[in-house]
matplotlib code that plots the C-alpha trace (Angstrom):
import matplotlib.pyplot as plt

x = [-15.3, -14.1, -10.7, -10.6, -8.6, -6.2, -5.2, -4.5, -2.4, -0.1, -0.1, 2.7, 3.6, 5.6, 7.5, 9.2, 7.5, 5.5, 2.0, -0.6, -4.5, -7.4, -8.7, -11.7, -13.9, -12.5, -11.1, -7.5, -5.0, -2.4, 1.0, 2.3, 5.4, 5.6, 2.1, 1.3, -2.4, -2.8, -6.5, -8.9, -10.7, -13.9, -12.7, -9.0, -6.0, -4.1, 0.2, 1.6, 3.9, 3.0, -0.8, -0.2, -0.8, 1.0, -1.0, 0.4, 0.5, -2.3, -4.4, -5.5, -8.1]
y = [-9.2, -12.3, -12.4, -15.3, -14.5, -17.5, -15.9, -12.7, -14.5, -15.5, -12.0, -10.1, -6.6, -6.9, -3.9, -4.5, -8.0, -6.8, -8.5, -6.4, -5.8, -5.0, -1.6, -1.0, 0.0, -3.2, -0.8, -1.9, -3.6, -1.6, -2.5, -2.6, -1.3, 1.0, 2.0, 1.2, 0.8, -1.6, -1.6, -4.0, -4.4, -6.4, -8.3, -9.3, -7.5, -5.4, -6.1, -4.2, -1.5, 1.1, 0.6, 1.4, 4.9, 5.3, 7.1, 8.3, 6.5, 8.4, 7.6, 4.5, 5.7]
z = [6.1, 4.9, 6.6, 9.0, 12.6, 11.6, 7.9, 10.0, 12.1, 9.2, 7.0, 7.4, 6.5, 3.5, 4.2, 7.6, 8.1, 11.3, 12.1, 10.5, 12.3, 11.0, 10.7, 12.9, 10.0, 7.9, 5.3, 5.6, 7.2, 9.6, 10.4, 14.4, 13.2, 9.7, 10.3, 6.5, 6.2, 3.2, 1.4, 1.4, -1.8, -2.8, 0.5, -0.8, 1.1, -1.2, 0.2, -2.4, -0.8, -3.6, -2.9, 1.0, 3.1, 6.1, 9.0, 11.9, 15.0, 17.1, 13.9, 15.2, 17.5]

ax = plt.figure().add_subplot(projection="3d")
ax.plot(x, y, z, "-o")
ax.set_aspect("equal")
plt.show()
């Protein structure tokens, strides 16, 4: 995974403008707030609204 801990530090969810963390499996990128999971593809984040999923909150574990 190429995303550096500082570049995470600036993305922002471009729905409700929460921080965003990475998934545990690196697939995506999850939102504190919405709980919009945006993809990760051929290691570039994908913050396109349309192209998000939300999951629900227990999800995360």
């Amino acid at each position: 995974m190429s995303i550096t801990p500082d570049f995470l530090a600036i993305l922002r969810c471009p729905f409700c403008k929460s921080k965003v963390q990475l998934k545990p499996d690196g697939s995506g990128l999850k939102c504190e707030s919405c709980h919009r999971v945006y993809p990760i593809r051929d290691d570039i984040p994908i913050m396109i609204i349309d192209e998000a999923v939300i999951e629900e909150a227990d999800a995360q574990k």
